[in-house]
Backbone bond lengths (Angstrom), bond angles and torsions (degrees), N, CA, C in turn:
res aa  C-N    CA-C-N  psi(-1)  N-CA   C-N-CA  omega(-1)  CA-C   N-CA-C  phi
1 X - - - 1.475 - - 1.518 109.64 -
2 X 1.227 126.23 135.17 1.453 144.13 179.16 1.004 111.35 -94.84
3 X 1.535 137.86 139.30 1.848 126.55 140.51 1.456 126.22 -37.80
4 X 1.381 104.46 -33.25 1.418 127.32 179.51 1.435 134.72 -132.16
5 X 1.417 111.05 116.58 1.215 104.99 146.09 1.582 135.06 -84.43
6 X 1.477 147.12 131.52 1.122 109.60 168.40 1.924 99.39 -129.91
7 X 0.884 94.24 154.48 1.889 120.39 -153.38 1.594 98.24 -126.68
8 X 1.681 84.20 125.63 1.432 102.85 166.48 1.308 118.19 -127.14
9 X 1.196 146.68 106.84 1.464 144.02 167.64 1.339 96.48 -73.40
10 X 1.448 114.03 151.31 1.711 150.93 -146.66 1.459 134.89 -138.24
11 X 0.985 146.54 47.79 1.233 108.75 -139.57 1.897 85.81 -130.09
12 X 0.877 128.95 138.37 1.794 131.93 -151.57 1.265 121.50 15.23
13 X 1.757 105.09 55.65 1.387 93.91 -176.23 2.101 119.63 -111.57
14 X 1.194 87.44 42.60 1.343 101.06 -160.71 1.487 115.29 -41.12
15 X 1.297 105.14 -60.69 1.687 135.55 166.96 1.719 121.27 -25.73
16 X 1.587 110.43 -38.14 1.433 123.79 176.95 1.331 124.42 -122.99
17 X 1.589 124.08 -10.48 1.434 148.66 -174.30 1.770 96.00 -65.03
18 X 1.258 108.31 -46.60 1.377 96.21 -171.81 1.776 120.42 -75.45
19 X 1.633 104.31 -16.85 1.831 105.09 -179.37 1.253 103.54 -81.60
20 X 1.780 102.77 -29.90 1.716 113.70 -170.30 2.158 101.25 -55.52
21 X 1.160 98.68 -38.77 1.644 111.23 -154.04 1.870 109.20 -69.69
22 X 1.548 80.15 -55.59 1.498 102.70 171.31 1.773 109.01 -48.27
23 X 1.240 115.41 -66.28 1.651 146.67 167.99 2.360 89.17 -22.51
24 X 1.271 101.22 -70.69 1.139 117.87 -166.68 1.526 116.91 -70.77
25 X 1.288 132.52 -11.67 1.794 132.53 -149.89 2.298 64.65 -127.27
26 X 1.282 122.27 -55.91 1.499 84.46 -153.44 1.338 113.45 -88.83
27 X 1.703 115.98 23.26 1.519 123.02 173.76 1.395 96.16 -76.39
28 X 1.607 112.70 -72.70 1.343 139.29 175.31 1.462 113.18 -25.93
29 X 1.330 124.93 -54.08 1.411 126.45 159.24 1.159 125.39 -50.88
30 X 1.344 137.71 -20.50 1.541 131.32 157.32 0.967 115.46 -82.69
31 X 1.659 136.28 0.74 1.338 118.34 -165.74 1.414 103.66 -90.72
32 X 1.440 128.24 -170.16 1.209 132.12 -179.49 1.563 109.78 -107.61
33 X 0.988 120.20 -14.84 1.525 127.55 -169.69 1.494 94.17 -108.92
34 X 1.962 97.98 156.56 1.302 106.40 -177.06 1.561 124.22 -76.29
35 X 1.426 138.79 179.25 1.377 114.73 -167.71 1.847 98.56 172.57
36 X 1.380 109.35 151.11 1.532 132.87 -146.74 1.341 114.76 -144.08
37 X 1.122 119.27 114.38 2.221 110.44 -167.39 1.709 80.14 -116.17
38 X 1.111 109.72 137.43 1.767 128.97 163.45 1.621 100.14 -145.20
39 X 1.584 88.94 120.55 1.400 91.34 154.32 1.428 117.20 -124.95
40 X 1.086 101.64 155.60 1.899 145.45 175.63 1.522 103.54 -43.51
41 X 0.966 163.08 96.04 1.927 151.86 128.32 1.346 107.52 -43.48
42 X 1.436 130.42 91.86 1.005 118.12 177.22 1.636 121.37 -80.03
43 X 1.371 104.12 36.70 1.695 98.37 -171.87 1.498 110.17 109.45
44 X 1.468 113.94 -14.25 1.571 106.51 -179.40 1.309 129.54 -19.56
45 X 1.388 119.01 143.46 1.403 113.14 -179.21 1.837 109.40 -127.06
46 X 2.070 106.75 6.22 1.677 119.81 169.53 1.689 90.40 -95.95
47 X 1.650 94.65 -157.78 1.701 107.57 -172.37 1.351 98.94 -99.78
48 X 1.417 97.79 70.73 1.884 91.63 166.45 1.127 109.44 -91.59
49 X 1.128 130.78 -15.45 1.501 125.84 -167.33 1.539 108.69 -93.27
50 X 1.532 100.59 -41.65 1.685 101.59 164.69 1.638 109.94 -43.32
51 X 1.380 99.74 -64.60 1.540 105.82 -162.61 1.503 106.44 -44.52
52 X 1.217 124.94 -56.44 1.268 139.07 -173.64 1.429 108.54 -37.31
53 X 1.553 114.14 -67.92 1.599 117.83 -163.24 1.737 98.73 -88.74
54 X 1.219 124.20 2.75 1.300 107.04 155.31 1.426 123.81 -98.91
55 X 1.068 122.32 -3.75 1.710 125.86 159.59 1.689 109.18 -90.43
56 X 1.629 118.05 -30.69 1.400 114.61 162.13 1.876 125.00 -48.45
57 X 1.664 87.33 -40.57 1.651 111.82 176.55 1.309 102.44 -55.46
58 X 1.328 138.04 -37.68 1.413 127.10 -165.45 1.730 102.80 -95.06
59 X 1.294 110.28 -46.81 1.610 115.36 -172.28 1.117 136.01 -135.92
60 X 2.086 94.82 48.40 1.412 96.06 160.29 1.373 110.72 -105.59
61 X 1.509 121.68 8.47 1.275 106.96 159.90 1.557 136.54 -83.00
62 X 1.623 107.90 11.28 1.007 113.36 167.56 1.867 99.24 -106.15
63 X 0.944 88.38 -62.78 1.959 99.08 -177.19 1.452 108.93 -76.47
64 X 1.475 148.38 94.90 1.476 136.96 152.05 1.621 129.86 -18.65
65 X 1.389 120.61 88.47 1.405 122.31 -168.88 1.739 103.60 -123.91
66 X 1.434 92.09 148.75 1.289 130.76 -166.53 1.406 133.14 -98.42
67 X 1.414 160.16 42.41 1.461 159.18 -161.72 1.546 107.74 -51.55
68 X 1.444 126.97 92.07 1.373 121.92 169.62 2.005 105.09 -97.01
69 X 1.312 77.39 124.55 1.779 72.32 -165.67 1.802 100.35 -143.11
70 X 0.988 116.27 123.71 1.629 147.53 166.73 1.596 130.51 -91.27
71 X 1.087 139.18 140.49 1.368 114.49 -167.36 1.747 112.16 -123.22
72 X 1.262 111.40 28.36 2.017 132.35 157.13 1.537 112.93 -108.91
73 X 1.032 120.33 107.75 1.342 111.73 165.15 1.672 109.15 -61.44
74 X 1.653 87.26 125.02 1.584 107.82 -165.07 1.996 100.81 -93.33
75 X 1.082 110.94 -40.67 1.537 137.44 -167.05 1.568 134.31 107.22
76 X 0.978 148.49 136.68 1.381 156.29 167.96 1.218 104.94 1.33
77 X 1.490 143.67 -42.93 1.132 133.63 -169.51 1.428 113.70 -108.06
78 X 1.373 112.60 -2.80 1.559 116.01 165.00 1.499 100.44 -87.55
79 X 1.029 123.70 -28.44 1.622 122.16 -175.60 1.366 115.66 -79.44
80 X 1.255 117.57 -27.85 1.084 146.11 169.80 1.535 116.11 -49.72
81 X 1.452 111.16 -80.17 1.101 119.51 140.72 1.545 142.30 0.22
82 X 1.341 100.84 -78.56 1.494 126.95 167.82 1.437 111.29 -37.15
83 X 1.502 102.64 -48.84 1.560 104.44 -161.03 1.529 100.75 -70.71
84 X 1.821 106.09 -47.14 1.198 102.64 -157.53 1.692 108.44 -65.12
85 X 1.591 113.30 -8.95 1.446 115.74 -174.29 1.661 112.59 -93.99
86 X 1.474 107.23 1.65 1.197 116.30 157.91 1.166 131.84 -92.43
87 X 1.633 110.47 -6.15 1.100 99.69 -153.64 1.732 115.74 -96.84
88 X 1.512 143.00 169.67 1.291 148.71 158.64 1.316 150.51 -70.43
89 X 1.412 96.09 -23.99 1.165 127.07 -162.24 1.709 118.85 -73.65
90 X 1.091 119.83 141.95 1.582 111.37 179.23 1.518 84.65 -60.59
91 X 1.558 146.44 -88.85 1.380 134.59 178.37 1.534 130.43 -91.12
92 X 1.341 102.56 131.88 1.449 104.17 -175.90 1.529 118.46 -96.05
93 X 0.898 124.45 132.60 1.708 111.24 -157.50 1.790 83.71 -127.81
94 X 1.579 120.13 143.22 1.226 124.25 175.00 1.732 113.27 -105.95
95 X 1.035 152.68 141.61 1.171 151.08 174.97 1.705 124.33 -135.60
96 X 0.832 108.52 124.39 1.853 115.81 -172.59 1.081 92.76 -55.49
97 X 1.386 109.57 141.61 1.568 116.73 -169.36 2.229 97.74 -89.24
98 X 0.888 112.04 1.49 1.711 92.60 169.50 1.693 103.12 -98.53
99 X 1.644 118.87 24.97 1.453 114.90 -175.86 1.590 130.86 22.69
100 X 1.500 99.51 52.97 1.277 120.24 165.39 1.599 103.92 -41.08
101 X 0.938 105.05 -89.40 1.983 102.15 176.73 1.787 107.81 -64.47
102 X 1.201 108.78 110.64 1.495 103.02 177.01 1.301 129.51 -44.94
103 X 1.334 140.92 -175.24 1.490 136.76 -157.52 1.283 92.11 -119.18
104 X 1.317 123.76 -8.94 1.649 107.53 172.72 1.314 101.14 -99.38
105 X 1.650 139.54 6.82 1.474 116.47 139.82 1.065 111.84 -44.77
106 X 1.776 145.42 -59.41 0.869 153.22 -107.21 2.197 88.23 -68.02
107 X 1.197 133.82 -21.22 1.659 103.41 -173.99 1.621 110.19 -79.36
108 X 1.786 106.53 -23.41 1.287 97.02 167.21 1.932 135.16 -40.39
109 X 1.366 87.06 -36.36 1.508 94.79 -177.40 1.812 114.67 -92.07
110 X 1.465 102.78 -39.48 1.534 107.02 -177.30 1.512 109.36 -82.59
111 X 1.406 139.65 -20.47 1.468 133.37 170.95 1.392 99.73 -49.41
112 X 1.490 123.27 -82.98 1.186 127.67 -136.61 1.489 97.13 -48.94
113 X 1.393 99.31 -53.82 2.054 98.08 -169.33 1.341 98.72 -45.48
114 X 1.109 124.78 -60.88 1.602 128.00 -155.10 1.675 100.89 -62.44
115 X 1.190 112.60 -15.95 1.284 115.34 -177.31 1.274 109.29 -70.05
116 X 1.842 126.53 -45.27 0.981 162.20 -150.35 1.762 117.56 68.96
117 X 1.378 110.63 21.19 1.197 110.91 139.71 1.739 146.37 -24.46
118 X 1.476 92.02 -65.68 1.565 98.81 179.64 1.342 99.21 -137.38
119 X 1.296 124.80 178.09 1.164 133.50 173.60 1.839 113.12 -122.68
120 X 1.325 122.09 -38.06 1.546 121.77 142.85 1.045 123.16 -81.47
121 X 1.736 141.51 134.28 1.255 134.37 156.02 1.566 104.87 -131.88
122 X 1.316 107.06 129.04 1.281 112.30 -155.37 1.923 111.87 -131.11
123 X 1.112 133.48 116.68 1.287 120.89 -174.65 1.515 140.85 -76.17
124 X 1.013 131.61 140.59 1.621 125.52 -130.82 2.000 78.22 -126.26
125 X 1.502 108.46 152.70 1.465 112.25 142.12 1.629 113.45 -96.76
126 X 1.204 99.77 -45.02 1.537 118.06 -161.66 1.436 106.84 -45.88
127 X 1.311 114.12 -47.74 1.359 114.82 178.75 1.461 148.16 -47.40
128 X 1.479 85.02 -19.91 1.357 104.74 173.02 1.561 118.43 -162.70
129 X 1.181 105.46 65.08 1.936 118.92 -172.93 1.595 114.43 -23.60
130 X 1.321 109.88 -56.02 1.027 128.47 176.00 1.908 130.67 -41.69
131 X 1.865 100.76 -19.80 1.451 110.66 156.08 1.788 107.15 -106.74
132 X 1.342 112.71 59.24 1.847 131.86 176.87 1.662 84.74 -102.56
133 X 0.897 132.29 133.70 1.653 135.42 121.23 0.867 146.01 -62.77
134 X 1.321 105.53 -74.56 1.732 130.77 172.81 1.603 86.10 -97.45
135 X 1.363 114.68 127.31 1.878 108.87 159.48 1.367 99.75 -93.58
136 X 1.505 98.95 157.52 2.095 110.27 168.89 1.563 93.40 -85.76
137 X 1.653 93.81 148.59 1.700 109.62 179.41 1.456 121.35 -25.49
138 X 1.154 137.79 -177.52 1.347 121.62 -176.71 1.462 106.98 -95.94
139 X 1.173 126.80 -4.36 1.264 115.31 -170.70 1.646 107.01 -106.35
140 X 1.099 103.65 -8.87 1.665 127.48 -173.47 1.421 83.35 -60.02
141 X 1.813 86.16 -78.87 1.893 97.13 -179.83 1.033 113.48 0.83
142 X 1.634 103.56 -101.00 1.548 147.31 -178.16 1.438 102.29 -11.85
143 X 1.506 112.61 -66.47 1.611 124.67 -161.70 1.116 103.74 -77.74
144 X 1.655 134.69 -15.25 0.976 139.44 170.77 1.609 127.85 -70.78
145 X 1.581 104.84 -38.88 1.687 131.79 159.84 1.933 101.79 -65.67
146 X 0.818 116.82 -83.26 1.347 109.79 156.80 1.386 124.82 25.31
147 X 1.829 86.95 -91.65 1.814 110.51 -174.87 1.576 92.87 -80.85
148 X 1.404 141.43 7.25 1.772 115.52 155.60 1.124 115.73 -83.57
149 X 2.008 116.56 -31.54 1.272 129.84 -177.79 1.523 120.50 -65.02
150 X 1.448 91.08 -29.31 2.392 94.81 169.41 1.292 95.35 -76.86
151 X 1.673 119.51 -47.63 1.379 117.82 -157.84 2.070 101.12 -53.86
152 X 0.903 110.94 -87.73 1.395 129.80 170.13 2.178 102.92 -9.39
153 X 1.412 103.26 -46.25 1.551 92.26 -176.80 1.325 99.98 -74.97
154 X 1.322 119.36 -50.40 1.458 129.96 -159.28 1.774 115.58 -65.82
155 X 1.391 109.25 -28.16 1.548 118.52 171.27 1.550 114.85 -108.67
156 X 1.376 111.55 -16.64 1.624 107.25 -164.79 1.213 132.33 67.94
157 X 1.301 104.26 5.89 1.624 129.80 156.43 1.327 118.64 -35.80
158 X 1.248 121.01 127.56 1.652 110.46 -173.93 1.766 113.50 -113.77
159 X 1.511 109.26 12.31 1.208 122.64 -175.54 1.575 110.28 -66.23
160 X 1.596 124.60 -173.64 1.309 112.03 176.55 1.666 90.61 -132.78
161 X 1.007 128.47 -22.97 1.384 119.63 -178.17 1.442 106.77 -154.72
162 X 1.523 113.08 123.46 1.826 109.53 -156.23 1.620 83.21 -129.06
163 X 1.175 150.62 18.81 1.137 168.82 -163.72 1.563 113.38 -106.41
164 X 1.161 115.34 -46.50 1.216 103.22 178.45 1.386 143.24 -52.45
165 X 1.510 148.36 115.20 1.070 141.02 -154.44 1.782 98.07 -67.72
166 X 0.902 137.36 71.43 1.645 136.91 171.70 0.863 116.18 -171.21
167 X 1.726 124.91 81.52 1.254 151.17 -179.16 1.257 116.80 -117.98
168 X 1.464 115.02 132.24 1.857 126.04 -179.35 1.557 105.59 -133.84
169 X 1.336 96.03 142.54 1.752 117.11 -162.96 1.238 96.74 -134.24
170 X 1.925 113.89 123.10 1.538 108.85 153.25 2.023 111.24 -73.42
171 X 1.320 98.61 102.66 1.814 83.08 170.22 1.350 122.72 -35.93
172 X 1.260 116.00 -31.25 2.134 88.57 -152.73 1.338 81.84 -80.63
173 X 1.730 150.33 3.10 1.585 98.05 172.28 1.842 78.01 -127.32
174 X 0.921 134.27 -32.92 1.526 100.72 162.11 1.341 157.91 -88.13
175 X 2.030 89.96 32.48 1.796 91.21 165.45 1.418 120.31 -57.23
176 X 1.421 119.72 -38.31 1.122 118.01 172.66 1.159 171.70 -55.53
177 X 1.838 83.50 -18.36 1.538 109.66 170.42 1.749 107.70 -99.20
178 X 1.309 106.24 -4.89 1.975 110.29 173.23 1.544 93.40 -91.04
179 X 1.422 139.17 -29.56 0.934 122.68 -174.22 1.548 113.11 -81.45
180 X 1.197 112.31 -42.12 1.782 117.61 144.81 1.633 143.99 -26.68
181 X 1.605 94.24 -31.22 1.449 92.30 -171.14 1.258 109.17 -93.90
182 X 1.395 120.05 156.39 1.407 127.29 173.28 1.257 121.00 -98.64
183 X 1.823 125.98 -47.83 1.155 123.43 -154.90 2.068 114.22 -76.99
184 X 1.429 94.67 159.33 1.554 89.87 -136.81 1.523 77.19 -114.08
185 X 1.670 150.23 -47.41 1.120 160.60 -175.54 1.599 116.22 -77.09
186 X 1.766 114.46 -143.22 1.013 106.83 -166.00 1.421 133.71 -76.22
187 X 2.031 106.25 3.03 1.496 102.41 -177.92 1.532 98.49 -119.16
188 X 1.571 126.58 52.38 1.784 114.02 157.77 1.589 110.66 -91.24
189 X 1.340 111.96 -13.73 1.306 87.57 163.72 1.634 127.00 -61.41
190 X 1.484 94.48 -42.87 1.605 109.65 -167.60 1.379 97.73 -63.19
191 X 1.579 130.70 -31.76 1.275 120.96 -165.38 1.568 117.94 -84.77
192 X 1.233 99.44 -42.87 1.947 111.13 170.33 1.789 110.46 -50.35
193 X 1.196 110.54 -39.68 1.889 124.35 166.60 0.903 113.64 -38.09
194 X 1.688 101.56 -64.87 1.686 126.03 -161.04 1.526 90.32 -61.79
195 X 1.323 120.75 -74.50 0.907 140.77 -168.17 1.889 108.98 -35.83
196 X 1.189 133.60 -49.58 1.041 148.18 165.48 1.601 123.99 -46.51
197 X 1.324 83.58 -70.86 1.727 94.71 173.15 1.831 125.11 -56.91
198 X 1.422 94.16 -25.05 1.514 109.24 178.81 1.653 101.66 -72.51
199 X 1.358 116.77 -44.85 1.571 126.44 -178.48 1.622 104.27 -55.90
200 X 1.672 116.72 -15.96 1.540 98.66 -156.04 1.371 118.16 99.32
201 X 1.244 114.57 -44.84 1.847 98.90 -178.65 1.350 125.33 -47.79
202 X 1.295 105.13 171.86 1.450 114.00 -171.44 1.634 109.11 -102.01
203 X 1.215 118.87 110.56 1.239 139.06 153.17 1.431 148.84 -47.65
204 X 1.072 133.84 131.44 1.839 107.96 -167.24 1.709 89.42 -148.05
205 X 1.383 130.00 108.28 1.129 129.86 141.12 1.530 136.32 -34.38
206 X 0.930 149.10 43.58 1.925 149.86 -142.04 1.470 79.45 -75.64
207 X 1.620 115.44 144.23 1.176 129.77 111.99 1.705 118.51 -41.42
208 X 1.535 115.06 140.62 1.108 117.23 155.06 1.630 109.75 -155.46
209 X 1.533 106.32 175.26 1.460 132.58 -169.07 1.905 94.26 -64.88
210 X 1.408 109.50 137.63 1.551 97.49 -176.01 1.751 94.35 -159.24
211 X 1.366 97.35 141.28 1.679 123.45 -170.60 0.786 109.87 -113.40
212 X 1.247 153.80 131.99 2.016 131.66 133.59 1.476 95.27 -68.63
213 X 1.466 85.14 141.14 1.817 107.53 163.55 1.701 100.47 -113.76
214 X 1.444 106.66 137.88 1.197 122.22 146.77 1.540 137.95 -41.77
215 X 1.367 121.92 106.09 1.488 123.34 -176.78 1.390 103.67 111.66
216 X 1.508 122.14 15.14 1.650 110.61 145.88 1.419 147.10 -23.77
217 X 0.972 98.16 108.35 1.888 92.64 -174.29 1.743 91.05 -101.33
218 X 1.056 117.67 48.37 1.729 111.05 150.47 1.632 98.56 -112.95
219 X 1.063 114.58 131.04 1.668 123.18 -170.01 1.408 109.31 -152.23
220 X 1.455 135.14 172.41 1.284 143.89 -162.17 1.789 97.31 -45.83
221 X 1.218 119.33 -67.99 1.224 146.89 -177.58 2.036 95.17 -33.95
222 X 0.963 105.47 -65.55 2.158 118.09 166.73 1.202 82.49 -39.02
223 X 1.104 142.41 -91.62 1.537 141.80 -157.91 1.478 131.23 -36.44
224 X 1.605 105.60 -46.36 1.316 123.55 -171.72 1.568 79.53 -71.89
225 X 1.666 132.53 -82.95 1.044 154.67 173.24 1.879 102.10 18.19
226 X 1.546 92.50 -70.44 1.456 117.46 -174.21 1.315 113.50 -46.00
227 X 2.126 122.60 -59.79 0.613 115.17 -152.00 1.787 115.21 -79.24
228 X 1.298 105.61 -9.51 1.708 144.12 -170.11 1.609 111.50 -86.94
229 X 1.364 100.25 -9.78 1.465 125.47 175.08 1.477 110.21 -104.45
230 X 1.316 110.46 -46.85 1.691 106.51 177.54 1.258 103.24 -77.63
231 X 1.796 133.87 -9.80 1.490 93.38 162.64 1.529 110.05 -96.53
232 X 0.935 118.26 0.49 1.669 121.24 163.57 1.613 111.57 -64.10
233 X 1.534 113.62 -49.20 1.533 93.28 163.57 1.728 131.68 -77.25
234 X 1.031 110.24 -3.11 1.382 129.73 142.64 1.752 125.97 -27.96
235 X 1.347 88.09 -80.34 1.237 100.38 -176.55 1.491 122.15 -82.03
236 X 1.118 102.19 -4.75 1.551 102.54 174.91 1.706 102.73 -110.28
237 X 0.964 108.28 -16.72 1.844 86.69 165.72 1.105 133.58 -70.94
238 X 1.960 92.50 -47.16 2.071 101.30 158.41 1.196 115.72 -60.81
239 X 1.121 123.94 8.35 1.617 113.12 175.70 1.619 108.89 -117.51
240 X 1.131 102.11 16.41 1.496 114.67 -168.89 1.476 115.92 49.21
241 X 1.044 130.76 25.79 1.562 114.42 171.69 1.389 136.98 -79.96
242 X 1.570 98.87 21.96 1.109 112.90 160.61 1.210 122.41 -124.25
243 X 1.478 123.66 -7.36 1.230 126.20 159.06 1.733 128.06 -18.25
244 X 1.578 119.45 -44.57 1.390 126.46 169.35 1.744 116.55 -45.00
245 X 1.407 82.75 -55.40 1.600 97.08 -155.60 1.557 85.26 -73.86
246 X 0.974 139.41 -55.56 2.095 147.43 178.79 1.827 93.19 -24.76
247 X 1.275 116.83 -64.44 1.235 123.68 -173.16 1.394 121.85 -84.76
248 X 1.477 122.61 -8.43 1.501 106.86 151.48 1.521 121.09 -93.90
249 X 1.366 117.27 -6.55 1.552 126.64 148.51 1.455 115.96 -45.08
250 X 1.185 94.46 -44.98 1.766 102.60 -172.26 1.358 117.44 -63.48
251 X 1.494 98.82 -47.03 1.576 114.44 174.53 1.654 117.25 -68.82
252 X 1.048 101.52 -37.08 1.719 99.06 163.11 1.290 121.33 -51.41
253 X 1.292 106.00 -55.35 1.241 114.79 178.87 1.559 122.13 -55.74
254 X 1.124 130.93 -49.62 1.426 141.98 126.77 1.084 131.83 -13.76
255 X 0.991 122.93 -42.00 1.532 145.82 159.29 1.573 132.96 -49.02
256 X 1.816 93.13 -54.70 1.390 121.77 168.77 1.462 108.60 -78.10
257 X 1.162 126.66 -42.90 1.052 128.41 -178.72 2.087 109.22 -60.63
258 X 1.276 114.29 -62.30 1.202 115.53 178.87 1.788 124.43 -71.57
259 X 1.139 119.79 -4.14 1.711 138.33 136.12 1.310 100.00 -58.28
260 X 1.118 134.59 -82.07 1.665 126.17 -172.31 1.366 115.81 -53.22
261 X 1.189 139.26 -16.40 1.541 154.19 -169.34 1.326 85.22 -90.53
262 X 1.357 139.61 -69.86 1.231 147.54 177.30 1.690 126.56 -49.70
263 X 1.438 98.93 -11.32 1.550 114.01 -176.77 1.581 115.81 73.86
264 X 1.501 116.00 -2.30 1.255 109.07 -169.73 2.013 94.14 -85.97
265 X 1.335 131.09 -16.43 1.850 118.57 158.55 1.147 106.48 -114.81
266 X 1.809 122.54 158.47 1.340 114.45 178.24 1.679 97.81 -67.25
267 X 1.243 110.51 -178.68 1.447 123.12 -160.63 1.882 95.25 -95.04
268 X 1.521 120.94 132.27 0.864 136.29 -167.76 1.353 113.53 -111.55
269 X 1.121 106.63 26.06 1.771 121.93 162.93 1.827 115.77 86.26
């Protein structure tokens, strides 16, 4: 068992995978806690997979790393997925592999859990514009504010930006809601949230440090994707098909909670 997982989904990213990797194995090496990099193949059809196990070749004998690799591109949130269902770690945190939010955010998101504060901590731009660097085009923006403003009516979500690739999960009570989710494109963020917040867990919006990188594959098509996704999570909540996964969240949670009552976990608030 690790403190950390951290997860990268992939999918033709040959070109930046290797600064991203490097970027990521010599953060991880100063820390004090233990820790695990797996990334995602989402189907690539460049040298992502090369790239991958030849930077693994140099530093997974310091850092424990992982190649989960498939040969259909499934999408971002099936890869996503994958990782987090691979993963070991007391928290698994996912990160866009062109490290839009740098890797030395990463205590913003992993303290609190470890604290037992929250159990999601998830990274926001919106929250605080003012840590933007690079901004996305203006219309990116725009359409981007947009799809939180349907998102937010359509789920009751009270977040401001659920989009961001910099998300951290305590597993033991949210294996259940990744094993739950379906959507595979532009709305698994929104759905793993939904999905969460409906269980009760505790949530944490972070501000964080945020870039655009060049060579985005979120495009008009991401958009349509998204909005075609929130009525898919729509219709499957009123239909309860998530009801299962809602109630073995619950029981985790319950679970964790009465282990810590018992002294056998520290107490998780």
């Amino acid at each position: 068992m690790y403190v950390l997982s951290f997860v990268i989904p992939a999918y033709n990213e040959a070109a930046r995978l290797g600064s991203t990797l490097k970027q990521v194995f010599a953060y991880l090496q100063t820390q004090p806690y233990s820790s695990e990099v797996i990334v995602v193949n989402d189907g690539s059809t460049d040298d992502t997979v090369h790239v991958v196990e030849s930077i693994f070749a140099v530093n997974s004998a310091h850092i424990p790393s992982r190649l989960v690799s498939y040969s259909a591109n499934r999408g971002k949130g099936y890869a996503v997925r994958q990782g987090l269902l691979a993963a070991e770690g007391t928290v698994a945190l996912f990160s866009d592999a062109d490290l839009s939010t740098p890797v030395t955010d990463l205590p913003l998101l992993l303290d609190p859990i470890l604290a037992g504060e929250f159990d999601v901590v998830f990274g926001s731009r919106a929250m605080d514009r003012s840590l933007i660097g690079v901004h996305q085009p203006w219309l990116r923006e725009q359409s981007g504010r947009f799809f939180n403003l349907v998102m937010q009516l359509a789920t009751g979500l009270p977040y401001t930006d659920t989009q961001c690739g910099f998300k951290a999960f305590r597993l033991a009570v949210c294996r259940p809601i990744v094993e739950g989710a379906v959507l595979d494109r532009f709305g698994f963020d929104v759905e793993l949230l939904y999905l969460a917040h409906k269980a009760g867990l505790r949530l944490c919006e972070q501000p964080v440090h945020w870039n655009d990188a060049a060579g985005s594959k979120v495009g008009l098509l991401s958009g349509f994707d998204g909005f075609r996704e929130l009525r898919q999570l729509q219709r499957r909540a009123k239909r309860g098909y998530y009801d299962a996964a809602l109630l073995r969240t619950r029981e985790a949670v319950a679970q964790t909670v009465g282990m810590a009552n018992d002294g056998l976990l520290p107490a998780s608030g």
